[in-house]
C-alpha positions in Angstrom: -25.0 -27.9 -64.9 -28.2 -26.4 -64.2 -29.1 -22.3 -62.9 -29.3 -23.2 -59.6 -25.8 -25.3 -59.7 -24.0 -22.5 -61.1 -25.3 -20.3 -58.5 -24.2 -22.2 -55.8 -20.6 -22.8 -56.9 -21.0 -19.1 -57.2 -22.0 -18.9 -53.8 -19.3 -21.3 -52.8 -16.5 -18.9 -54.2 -18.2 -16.0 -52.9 -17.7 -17.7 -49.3 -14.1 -18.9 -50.2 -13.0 -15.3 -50.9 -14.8 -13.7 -48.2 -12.5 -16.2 -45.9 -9.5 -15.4 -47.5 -9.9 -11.5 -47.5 -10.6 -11.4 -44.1 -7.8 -13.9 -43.2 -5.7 -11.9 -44.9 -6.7 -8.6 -43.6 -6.8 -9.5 -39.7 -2.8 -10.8 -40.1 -2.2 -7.3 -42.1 -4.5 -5.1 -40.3 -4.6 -6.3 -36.8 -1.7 -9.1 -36.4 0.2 -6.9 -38.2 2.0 -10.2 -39.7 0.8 -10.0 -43.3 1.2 -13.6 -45.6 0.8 -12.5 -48.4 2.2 -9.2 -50.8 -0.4 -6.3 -51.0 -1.0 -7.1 -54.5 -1.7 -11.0 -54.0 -4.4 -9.4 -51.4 -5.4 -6.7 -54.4 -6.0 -9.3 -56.9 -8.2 -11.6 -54.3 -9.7 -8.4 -53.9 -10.4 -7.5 -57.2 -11.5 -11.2 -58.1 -14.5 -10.7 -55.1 -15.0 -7.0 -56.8 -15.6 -8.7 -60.4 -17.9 -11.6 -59.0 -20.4 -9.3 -56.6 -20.4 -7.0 -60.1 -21.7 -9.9 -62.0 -23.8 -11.2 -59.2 -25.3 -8.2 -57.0 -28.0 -10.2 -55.4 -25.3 -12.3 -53.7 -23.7 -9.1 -51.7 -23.8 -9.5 -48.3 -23.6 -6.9 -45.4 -20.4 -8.7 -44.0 -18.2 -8.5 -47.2 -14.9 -6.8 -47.5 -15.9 -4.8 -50.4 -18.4 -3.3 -48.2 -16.0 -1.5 -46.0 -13.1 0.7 -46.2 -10.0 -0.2 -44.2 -8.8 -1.5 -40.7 -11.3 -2.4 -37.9 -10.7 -0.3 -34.8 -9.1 -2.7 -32.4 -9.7 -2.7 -29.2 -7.9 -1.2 -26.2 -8.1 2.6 -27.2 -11.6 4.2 -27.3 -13.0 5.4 -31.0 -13.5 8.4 -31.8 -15.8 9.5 -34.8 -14.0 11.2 -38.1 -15.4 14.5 -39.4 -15.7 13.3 -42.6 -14.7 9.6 -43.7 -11.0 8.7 -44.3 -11.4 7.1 -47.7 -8.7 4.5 -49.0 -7.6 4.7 -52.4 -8.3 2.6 -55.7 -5.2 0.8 -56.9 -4.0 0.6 -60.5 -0.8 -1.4 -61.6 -0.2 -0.5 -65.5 -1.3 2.4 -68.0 -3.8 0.9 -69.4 -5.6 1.2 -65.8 -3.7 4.4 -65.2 -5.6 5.6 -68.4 -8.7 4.3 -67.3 -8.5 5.9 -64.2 -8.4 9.6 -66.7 -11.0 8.1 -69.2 -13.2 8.2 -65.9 -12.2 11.5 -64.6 -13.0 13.3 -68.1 -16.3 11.5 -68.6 -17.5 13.3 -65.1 -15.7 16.4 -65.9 -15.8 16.9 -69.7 -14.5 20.1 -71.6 -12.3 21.4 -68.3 -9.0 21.5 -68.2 -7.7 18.4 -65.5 -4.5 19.2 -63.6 -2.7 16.0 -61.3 -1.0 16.4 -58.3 1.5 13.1 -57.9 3.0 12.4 -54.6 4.7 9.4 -53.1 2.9 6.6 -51.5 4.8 6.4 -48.5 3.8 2.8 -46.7 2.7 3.8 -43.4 -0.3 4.3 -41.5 -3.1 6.7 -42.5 -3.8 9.1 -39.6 -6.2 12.5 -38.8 -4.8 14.8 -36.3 -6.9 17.7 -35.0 -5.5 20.9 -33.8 -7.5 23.5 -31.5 -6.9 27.2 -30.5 -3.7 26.3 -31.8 -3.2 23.0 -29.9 -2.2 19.7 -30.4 -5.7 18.2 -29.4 -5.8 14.8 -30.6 -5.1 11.7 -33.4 -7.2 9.2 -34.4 -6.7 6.0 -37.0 -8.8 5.7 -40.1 -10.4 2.7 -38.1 -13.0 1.7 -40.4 -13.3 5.1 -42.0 -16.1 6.2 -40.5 -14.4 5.7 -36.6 -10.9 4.8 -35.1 -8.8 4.6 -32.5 -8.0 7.9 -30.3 -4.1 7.3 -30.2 -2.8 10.8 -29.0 -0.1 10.6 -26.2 1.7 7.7 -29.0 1.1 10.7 -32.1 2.2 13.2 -29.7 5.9 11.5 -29.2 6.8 11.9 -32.8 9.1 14.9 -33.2 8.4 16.2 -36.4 5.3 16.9 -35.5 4.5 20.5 -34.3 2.5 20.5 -30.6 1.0 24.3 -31.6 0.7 25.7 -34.7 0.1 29.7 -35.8 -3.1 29.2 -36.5 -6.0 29.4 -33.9 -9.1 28.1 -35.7 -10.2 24.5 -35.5 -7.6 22.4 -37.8 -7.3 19.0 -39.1 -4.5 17.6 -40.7 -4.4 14.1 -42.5 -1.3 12.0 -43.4 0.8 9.1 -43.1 3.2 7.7 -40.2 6.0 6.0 -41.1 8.9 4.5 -39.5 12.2 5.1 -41.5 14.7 2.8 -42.4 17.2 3.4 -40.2 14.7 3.5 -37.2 13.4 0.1 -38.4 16.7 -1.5 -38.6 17.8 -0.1 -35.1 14.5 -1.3 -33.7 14.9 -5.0 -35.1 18.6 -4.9 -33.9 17.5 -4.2 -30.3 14.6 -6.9 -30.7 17.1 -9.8 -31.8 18.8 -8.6 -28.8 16.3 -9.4 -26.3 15.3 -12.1 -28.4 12.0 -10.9 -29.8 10.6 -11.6 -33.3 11.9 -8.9 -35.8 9.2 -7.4 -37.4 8.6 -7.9 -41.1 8.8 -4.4 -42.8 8.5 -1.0 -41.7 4.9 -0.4 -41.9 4.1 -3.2 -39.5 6.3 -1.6 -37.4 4.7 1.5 -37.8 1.4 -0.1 -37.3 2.1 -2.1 -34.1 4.1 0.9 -32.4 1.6 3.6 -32.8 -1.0 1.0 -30.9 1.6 0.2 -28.0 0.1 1.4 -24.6 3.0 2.9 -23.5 4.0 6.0 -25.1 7.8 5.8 -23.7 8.2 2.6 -25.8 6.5 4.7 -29.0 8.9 7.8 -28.3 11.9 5.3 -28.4 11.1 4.2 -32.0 11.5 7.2 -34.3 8.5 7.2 -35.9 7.7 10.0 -38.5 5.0 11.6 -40.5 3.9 13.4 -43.8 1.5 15.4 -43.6 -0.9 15.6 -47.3 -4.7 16.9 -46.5 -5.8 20.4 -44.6 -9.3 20.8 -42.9 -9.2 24.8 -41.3 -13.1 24.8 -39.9 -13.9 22.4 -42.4 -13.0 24.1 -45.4 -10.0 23.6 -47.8 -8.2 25.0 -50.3 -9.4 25.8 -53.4 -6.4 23.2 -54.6 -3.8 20.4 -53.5 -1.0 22.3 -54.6 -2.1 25.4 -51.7 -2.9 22.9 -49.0 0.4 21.5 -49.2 2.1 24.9 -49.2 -0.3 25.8 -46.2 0.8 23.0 -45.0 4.4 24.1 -44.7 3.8 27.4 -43.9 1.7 26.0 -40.5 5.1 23.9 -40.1 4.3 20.7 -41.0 5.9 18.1 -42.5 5.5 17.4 -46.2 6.8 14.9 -48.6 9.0 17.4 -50.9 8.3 15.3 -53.9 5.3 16.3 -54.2 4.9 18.0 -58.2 1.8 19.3 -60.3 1.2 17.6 -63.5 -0.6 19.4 -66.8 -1.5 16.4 -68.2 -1.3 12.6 -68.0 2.3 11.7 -69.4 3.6 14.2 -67.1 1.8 11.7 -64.4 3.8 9.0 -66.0 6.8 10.4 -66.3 6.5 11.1 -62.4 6.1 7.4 -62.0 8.7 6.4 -64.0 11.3 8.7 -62.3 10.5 7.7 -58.8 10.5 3.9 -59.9 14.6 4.2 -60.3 15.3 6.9 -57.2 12.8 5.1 -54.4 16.0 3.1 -53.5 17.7 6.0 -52.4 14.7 7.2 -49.6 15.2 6.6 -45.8 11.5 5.8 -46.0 9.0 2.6 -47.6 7.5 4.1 -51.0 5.1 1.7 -52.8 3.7 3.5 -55.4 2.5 7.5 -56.2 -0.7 9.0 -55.3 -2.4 10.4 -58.2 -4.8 13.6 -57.3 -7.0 16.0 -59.4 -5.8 19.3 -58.2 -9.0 21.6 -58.0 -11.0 20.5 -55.0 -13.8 22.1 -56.8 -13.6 19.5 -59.4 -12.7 16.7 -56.5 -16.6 17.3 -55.0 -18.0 17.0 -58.8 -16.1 13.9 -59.3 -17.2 12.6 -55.3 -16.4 9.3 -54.3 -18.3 5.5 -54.0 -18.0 4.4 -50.8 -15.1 3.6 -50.8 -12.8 5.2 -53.1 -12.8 9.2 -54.0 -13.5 8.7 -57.7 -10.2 12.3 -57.9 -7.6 10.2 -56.8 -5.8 6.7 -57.4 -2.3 5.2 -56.1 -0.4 4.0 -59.3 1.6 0.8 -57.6 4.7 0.2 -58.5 5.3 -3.4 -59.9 7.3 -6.0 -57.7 11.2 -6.2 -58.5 12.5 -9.6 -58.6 15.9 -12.1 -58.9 17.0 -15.5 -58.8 19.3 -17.2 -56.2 19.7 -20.4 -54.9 19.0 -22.0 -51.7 22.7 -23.5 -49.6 20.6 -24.6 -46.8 17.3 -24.4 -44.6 17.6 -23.8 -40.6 15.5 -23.8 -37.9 14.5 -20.4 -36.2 12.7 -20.7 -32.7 11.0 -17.2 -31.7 9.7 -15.9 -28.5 6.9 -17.8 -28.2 8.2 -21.2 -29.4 7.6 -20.7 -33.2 9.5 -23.3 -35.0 10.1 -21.5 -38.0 11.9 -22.3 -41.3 14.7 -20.0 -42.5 16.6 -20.1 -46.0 20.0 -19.4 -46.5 20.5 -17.9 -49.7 23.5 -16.9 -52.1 23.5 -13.8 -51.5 21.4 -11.5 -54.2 21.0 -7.8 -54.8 17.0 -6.5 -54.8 15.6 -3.4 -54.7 18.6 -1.8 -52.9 19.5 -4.6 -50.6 21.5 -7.6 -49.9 19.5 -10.4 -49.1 20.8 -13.9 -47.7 18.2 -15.0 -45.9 14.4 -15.1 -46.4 11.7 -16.7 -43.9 9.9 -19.5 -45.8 7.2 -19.3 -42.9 6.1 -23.0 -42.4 6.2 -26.9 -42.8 3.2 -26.5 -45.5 4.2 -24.0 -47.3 7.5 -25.7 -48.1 5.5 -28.8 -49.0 3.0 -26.5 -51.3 6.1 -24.9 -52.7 8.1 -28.1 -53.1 10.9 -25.9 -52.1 14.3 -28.0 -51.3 18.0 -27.6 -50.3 19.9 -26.2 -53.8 17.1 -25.3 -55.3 17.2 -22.5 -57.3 14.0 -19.8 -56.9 12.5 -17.0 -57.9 12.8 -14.2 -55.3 10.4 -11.1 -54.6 9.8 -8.0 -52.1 6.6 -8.0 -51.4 5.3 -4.4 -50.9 9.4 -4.0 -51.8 10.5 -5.0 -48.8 9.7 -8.5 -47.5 12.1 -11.2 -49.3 9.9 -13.8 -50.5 9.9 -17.3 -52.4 7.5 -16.6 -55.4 8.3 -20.2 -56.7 11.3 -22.5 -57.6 12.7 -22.6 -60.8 12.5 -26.9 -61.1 13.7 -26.7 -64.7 17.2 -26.0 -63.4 17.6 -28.7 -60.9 20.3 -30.9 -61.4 19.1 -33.9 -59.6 21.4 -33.2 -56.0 18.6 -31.1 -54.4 17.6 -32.1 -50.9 14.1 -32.7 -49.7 14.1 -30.8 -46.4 12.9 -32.6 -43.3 11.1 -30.8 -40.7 12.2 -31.7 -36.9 9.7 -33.1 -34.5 11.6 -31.5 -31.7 13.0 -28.3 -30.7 16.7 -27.8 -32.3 17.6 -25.6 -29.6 16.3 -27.2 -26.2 15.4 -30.6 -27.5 11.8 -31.0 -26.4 9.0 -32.2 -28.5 7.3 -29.7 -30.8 3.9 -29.4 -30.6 1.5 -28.7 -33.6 -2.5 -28.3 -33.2 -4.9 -29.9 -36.1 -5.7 -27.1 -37.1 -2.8 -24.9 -37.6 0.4 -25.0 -40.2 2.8 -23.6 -37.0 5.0 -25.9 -34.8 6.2 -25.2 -31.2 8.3 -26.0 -28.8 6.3 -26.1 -25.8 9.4 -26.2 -22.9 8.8 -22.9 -21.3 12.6 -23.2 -20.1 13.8 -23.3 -23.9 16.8 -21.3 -24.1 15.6 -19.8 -27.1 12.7 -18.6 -25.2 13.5 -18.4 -22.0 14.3 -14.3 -21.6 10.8 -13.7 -23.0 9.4 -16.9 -20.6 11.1 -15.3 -17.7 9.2 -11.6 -18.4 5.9 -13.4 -18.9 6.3 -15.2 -15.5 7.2 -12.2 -13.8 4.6 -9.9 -15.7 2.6 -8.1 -13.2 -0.8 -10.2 -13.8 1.0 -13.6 -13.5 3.5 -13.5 -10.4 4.0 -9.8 -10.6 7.9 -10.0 -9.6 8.7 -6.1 -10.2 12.3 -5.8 -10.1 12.5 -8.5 -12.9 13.1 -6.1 -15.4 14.2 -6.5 -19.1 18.0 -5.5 -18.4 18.2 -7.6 -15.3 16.7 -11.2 -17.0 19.4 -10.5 -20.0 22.4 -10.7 -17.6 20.9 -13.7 -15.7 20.4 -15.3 -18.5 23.5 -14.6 -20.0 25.5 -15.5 -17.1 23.9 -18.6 -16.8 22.1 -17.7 -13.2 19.2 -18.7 -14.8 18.6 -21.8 -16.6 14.8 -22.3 -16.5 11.8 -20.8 -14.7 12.5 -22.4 -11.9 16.4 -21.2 -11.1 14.4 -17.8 -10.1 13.7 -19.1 -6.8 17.6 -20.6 -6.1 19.0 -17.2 -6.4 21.7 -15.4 -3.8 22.5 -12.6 -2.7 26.0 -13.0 -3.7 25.1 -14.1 -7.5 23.0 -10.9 -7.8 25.5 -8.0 -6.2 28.0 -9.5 -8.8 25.8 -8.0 -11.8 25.7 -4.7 -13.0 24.0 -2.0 -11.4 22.7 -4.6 -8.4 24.1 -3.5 -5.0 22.9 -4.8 -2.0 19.7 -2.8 -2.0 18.7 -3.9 -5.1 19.2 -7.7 -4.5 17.4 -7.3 -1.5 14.5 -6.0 -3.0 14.6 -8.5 -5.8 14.7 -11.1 -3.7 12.4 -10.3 -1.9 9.9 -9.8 -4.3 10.7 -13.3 -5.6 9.5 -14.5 -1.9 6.9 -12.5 -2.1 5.7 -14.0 -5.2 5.1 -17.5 -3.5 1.9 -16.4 -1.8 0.4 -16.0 -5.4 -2.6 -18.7 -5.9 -2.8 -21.0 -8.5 -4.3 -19.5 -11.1 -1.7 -16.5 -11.7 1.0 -19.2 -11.5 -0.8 -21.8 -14.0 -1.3 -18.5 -16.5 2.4 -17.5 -15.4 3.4 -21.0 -17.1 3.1 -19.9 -20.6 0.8 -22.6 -21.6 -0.4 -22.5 -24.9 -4.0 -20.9 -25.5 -4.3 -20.2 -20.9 -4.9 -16.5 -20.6 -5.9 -15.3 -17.4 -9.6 -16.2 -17.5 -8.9 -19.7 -19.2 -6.3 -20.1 -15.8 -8.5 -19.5 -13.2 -11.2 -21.3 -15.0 -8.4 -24.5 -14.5 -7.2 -23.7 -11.0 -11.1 -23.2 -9.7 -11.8 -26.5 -11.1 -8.8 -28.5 -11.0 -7.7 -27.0 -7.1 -4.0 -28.5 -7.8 -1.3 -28.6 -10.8 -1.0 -32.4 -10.0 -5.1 -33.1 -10.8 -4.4 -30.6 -13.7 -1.1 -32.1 -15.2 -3.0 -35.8 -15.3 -6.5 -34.4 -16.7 -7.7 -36.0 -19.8 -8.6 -34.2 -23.0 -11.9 -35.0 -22.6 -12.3 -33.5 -18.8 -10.7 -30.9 -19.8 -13.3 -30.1 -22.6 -16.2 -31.0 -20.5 -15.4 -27.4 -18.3 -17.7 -24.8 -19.9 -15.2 -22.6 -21.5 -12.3 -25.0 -22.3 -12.8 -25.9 -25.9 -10.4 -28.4 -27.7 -7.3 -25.6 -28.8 -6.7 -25.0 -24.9 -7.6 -28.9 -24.1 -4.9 -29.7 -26.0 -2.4 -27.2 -25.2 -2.7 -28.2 -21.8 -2.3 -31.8 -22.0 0.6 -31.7 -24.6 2.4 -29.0 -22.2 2.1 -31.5 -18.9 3.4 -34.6 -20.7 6.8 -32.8 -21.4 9.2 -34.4 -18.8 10.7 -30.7 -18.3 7.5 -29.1 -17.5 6.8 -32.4 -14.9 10.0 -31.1 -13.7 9.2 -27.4 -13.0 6.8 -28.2 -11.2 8.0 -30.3 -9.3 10.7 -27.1 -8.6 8.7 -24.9 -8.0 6.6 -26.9 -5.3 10.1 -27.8 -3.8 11.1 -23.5 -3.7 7.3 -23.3 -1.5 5.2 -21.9 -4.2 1.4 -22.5 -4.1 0.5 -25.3 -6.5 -2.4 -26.3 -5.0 -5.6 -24.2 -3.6 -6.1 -24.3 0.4 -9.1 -23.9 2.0 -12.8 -23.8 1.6 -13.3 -20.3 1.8 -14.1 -19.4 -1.8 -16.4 -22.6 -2.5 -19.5 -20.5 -1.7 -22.3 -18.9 -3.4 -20.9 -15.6 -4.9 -23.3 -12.7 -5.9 -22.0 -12.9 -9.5 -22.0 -16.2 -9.8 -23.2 -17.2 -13.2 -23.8 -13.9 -14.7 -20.9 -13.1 -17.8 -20.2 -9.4 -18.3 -18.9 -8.1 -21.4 -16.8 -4.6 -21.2 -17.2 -1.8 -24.0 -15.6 1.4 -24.2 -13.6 3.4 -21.7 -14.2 3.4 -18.3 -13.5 6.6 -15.9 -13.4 5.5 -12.4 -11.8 2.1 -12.3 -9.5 0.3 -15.2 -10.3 -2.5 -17.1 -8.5 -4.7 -15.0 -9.9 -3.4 -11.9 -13.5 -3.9 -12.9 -12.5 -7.3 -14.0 -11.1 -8.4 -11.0 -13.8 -6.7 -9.0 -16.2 -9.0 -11.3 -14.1 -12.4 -11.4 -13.8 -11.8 -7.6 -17.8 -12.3 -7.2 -18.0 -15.0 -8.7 -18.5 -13.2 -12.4 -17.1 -13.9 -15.7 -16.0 -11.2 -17.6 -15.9 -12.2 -21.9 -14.1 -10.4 -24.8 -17.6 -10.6 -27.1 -21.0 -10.4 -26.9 -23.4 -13.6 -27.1 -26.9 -15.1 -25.9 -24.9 -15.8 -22.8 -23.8 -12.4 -21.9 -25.7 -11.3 -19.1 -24.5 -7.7 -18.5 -23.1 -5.2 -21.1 -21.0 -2.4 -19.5 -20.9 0.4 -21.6 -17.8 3.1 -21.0 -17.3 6.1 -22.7 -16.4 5.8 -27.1 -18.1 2.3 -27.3 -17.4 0.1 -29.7 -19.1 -2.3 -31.7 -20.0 -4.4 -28.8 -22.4 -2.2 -28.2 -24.1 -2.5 -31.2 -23.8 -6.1 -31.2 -25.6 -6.1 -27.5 -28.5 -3.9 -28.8 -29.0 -6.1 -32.3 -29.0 -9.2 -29.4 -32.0 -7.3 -27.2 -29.6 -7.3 -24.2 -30.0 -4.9 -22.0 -26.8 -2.6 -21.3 -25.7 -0.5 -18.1 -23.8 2.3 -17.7 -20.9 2.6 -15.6 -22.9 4.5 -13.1 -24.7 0.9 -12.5 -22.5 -1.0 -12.6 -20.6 1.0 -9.4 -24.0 0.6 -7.7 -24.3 -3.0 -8.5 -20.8 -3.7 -6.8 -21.9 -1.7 -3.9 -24.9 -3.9 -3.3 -23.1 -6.6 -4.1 -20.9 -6.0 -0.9 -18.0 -8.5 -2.5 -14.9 -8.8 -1.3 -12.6 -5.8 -2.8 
């Protein structure tokens, strides 16, 4: 193999790594549905660390290593940190624990090195800023450099003080957490409204802190340690006073927290907390090694993305064998065929465990995992059961290759599997399994906006059997209702009549109110606009369907797999009989539209209008409005805290317009409101 044929298989990995990482990261980070343990994503990560060491001219702007943590998400406006919000370096043995000391000597030789150890508590990494005493606002790490301003959800958490004896400008740094208890409670009350459990406590953490609803975030018992004091911008001389200035200013902090004189001290810290982490009410991963003079912490500095004065010391995955009895079919809210193993039970890390997801059809193949096998078992992070492999050299020959259905177990209908993903689903929005959560999507304020069709009420209609499928909405009686709880007459009435109501609703909200696979809002009215009727939509060919500018091949074939279900024919077919609007009348808004053509892209936080108001105000000229910026985008409206749209815009040479303009243009426009 020659130079340059080394390179490029070089350059080859590179690019398979990069993919991986950043797979991995948006289902961790953002999805909040990790695949994978956090030290399968270390080593990937340290794999990609070793090559770009080896080969620095292949580093490229857009590679993980070149960025700290989470992307800001969008939703919440950024805010800017004061100073970046580093991760930490990972180690996994003493050997790396010792290299981690070798490092700190070599920087700092001939001084005497104290540690500070504290628990690695698996939550979500968050700066809080106090002011004249005040609860003034919390923001994520983000990227490190910005994140997202989440303040009313930071505010809900008790522990947390909302004023504090001290008046000057303070920032406090730690980690949220849900506890155990909360997290158990909280996946109790999802299986109850039949809603995907979460997968461990720090996605749980993760997702709640970014809900938009603070009552929800109040409701889930989220708590925090507190670890790292800012007072003006200054800290303690040491760790060991900022924490106890900490606690004086009544915050929370971790009481494990101990100072170590040397390195076996560390280890001994380790190897204590190893054995008791079973008996916290709280995820603890690892420790969190710290040199204690800050003095020495700004000599030692940091890379760009680790402080070279502190590491996290992982603790190493526990493990057991048990045997598989059977596999089962689990169908989630949104039609997820997934495959579930029932296990003999088996003790791990503090737990009995009896079941463990086994995710998908491929991984079962890629695992060759079958009925009576025996396997390897594994907390990820210590507390997501996982398969590591099957142990084939105890099979006896009676294992059972597992077959996965074609159809729905619960409802029957086909399942429904795109090219290019490893996920089956059933499609029947009338699924009992998925009905409850098809019901609140229907009635959601932006598809048929049915207000009274609350949580509570679609759990006793559906558990009464009032409600069979989307359809049975528009059968109901006054009679059926004022026999549930808590509906008297008044309550019927309104209900009903907001189910009436309902039927004046065009197309489009009622083709998004459907469900289908890959139709959002935009993708709807992009279908009813074109299509004018569910009948010339339900018989459209892949191919037409792609041929509309903006309809690529996932929603093409969403939509045609979706109308060849008999049952969906069916609802339809309902729900023109119950005098709903399945076709579009009238001429009236065939004509020329000011906005027509021009795509607008939203950034940042607007004052005077919501999102959704300045969408609809857009879509109803004629506009499009697009989640990202391209050579198409036309018009970049920028709000207040934009984020990297903005930036995006400016490296395209698009012009951008502030919300001031943009009211002007809708003025001139003279649209209808």
């Amino acid at each position: 193999m020659t130079g340059d044929d080394s390179l490029k298989q070089v350059r080859k990995n590179l690019l398979k790594l990069r993919r991986d990482i950043l797979f991995h990261e948006k289902k961790y980070y953002v999805e909040n549905e990790p695949l994978i343990s956090d030290y399968e994503f270390d080593m990937l990560m340290k794999e990609l660390q070793a090559l770009e060491r080896r080969f620095p001219e292949l580093i490229t702007p857009d590679s993980p290593t070149q960025r700290v943590g989470e992307q800001a998400l969008e939703g919440f406006s950024t805010v800017e940190h004061s100073r970046p919000m580093l991760s930490l370096d990972n180690c996994y043995n003493p050997e790396e624990l010792l290299e981690f000391e070798a490092r700190v000597r070599k920087l700092i030789p001939n001084r005497t090195v104290e540690y500070v150890t504290e628990l690695k508590i698996d939550g979500l990494s968050i700066s809080i800023e106090y002011r004249e005493g005040l609860f003034f606002r919390a923001v994520t790490r983000g990227d490190g450099i910005r994140g997202d301003d989440v303040t009313p959800n930071v505010k809900t958490i008790r522990s947390l003080p909302l004023s504090i004896p001290e008046k000057r400008n303070v920032e406090v740094r730690g980690e949220i957490y849900l506890p155990f208890t909360s997290f158990e409670s909280l996946n109790r009350g999802r299986g109850t409204l039949g809603e995907t459990p979460f997968a461990n406590p720090r996605n749980a953490a993760a997702g709640s802190i970014r809900l938009l609803d603070p009552r929800i975030v109040a409701a889930r018992g989220l708590d925090v340690f507190l670890y790292s004091l800012f007072i003006d911008g200054k800290e303690e001389d040491t760790q060991v006073k900022s924490l106890r200035r900490l606690e004086a200013l009544g915050f929370k902090v971790n009481p494990a927290a101990r100072l170590c004189s040397d390195m076996k001290a560390v280890s001994d810290f380790q190897a204590e907390w190893k054995d008791r982490r079973d008996g916290l009410d709280y995820d603890v991963d690892g420790i969190v090694i710290k040199v204690n003079s800050v003095s020495q912490q700004k000599r030692l500095g940091s890379t760009a993305k680790f402080p070279r004065w502190a590491v996290s010391y992982k603790f190493p995955a526990r493990q057991a064998t048990t045997r598989i009895k059977d596999i089962r079919i689990q169908v989630g809210r949104t039609g997820a065929l997934t495959p579930v193993a029932n296990l003999e039970p088996v003790e791990l890390s503090g737990i009995t465990i009896s079941r463990v997801t086994l995710h998908n059809e491929e991984e079962i193949l890629r695992k060759d995992i079958r009925i009576g096998d025996t396997v390897l078992l594994e907390r990820s992070g210590d507390v997501i059961p996982k398969i590591v492999s099957v142990l084939t050299e105890k099979r006896t020959g009676r294992e059972k290759i597992y077959a996965f259905p074609r159809s729905c177990p619960v409802c029957g209908s086909a399942a429904f599997k795109p090219e290019d993903e490893v996920i089956s689903r059933c499609i029947n929005p009338s699924c009992p399994a998925k009905l409850k959560q098809a019901l609140l999507h229907f009635s959601s304020r932006r598809a048929m906006n049915i207000e009274e069709l609350g949580p509570a009420l679609v759990e006793q209609l559906t558990e009464k059997s009032l409600v069979k499928t989307i359809a049975d909405l528009y059968a109901l009686k006054m009679e059926d209702l004022k026999a549930l709880d808590r509906m008297g007459e008044k309550s019927s009435r309104n209900l009903l009549d907001e189910i009436e109501k309902s039927k004046q609703n065009d197309t489009a909200r009622l083709i998004y109110a459907l469900g289908i696979r890959y139709v959002g809002e935009r993708t709807a009215q992009i279908l009813a606009s074109h299509f004018r009727a569910l009948e010339a939509l339900s018989s459209a060919s892949r191919e037409e369907l792609v041929a509309i500018e903006d309809v690529g091949d996932k929603v093409a074939d969403g939509v045609v797999f979706f109308f060849k279900q008999p049952e969906n024919r069916e609802l339809i077919r309902r729900l023109n009989q119950a005098g709903l609007k399945i076709s579009r009348s009238g001429a009236a808004d065939d004509g020329e539209k000011p906005f027509s053509g021009h795509r607008f892209v939203l950034t940042g936080k607007l004052i005077s209008l919501s999102r959704e108001t300045a969408r609809d105000l857009i879509e109803s000229r004629g506009g499009t409005v697009s989640s990202s910026v391209s050579g198409r985008t036309t018009h970049v409206i920028v709000g207040d805290s934009p984020g990297s749209k903005m930036r995006r815009a400016r490296e395209l040479g698009l012009s951008l317009m502030s919300e001031e303009q943009f009211l002007k243009l809708l003025e001139k426009s003279k649209g209808p409101e």
